[in-house]
C-alpha positions as CSV (number, residue, x, y, z in Angstrom):
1,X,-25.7,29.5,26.4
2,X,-27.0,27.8,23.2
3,X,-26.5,24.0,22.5
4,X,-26.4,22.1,19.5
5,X,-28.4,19.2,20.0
6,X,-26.2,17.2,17.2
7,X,-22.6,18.0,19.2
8,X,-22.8,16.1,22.3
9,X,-19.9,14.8,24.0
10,X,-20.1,10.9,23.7
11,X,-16.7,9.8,24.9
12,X,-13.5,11.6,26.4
13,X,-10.2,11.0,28.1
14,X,-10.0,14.1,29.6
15,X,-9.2,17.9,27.6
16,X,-12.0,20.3,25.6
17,X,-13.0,18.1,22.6
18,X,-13.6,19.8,19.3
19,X,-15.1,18.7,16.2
20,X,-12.4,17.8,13.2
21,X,-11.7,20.0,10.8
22,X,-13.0,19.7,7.3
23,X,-10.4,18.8,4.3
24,X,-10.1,21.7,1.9
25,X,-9.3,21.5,-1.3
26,X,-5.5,22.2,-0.8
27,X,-4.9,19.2,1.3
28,X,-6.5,16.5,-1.8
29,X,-4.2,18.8,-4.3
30,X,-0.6,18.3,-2.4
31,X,-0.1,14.4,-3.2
32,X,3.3,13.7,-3.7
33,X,4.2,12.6,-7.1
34,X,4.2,9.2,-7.4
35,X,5.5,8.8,-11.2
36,X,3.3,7.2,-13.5
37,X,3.0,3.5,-13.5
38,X,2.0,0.9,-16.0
39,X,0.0,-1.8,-14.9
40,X,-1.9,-5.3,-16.5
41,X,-5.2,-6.5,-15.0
42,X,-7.1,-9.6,-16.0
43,X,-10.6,-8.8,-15.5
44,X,-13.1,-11.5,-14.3
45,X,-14.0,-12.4,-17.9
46,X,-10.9,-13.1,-19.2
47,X,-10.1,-9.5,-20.4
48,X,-7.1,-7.5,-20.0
49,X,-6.6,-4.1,-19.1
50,X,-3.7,-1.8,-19.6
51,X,-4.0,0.7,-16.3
52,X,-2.1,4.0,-15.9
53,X,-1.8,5.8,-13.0
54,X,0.5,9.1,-12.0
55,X,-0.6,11.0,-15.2
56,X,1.1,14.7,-14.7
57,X,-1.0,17.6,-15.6
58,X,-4.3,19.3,-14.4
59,X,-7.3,17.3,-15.5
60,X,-7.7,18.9,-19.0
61,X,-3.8,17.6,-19.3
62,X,-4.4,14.6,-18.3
63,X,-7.9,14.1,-20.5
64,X,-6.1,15.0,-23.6
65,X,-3.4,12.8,-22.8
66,X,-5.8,10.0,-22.3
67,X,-7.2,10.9,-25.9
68,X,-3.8,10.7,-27.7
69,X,-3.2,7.4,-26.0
70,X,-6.4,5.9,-26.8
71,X,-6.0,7.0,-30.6
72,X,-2.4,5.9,-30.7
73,X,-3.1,2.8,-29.7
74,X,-6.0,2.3,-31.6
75,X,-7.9,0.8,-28.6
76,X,-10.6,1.9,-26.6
77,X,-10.5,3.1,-22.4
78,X,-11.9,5.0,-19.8
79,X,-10.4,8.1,-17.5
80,X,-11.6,8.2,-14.2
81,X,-10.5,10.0,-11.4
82,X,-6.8,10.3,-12.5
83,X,-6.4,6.7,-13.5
84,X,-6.3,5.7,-17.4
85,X,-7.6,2.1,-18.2
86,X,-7.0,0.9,-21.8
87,X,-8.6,-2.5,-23.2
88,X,-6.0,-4.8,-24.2
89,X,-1.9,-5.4,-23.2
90,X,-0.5,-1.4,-25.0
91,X,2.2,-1.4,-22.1
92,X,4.7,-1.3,-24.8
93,X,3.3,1.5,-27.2
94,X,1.9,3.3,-23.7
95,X,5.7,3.6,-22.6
96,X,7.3,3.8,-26.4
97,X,4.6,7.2,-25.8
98,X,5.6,8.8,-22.7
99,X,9.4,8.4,-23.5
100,X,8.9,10.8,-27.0
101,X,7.3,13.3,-24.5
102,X,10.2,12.8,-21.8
103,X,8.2,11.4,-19.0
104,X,9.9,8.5,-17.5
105,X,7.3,5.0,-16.5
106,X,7.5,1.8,-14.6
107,X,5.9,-0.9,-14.8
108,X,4.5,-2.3,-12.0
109,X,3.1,-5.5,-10.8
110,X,4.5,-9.1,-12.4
């Protein structure tokens, strides 16, 4: 019988140990909706930031969203990994926005 010299049993309570299994892709897709949320930061310089989170959509959705948003507001931003940052305080506009599509926001934070 063939060993792996990288699996070696360090520590056990007792029972056959086997190695976790990997995430797949399904288990990262099946977050539960969280609704989108509007948030202000104060950056270390003094700036502010406008952050939204809960974007529906696939990626290309969301991107072209972000695009609209950032235009709209005449301002500029970032999207990265699902979360839209947008220089200045556009909470307002941002919500005046997803209300004419029908998606409902909340702000969050104080």
């Amino acid at each position: 019988m063939a060993r792996d010299s990288n699996l070696r049993l360090v520590y056990s309570t007792g029972g056959p140990v086997s190695p976790p299994k990997p995430a797949g892709p399904k288990a990262a897709a099946q977050r539960p909706p969280a609704g989108i949320r509007l948030r202000l930061e104060r950056r270390a310089s003094g700036r502010v930031v406008t952050v939204v989170t809960g974007l529906p959509g696939s990626a290309d959705e969301v991107a072209a969203m972000a695009r609209t948003l950032k235009t709209g507001c005449g301002t500029g931003g970032s999207l990265k990994d699902g979360v839209l940052e947008l220089q200045g305080d556009h909470r307002e506009r941002v919500e005046e926005f997803l209300a004419a599509r029908g998606l409902r926001s909340k702000r969050a934070g104080g």
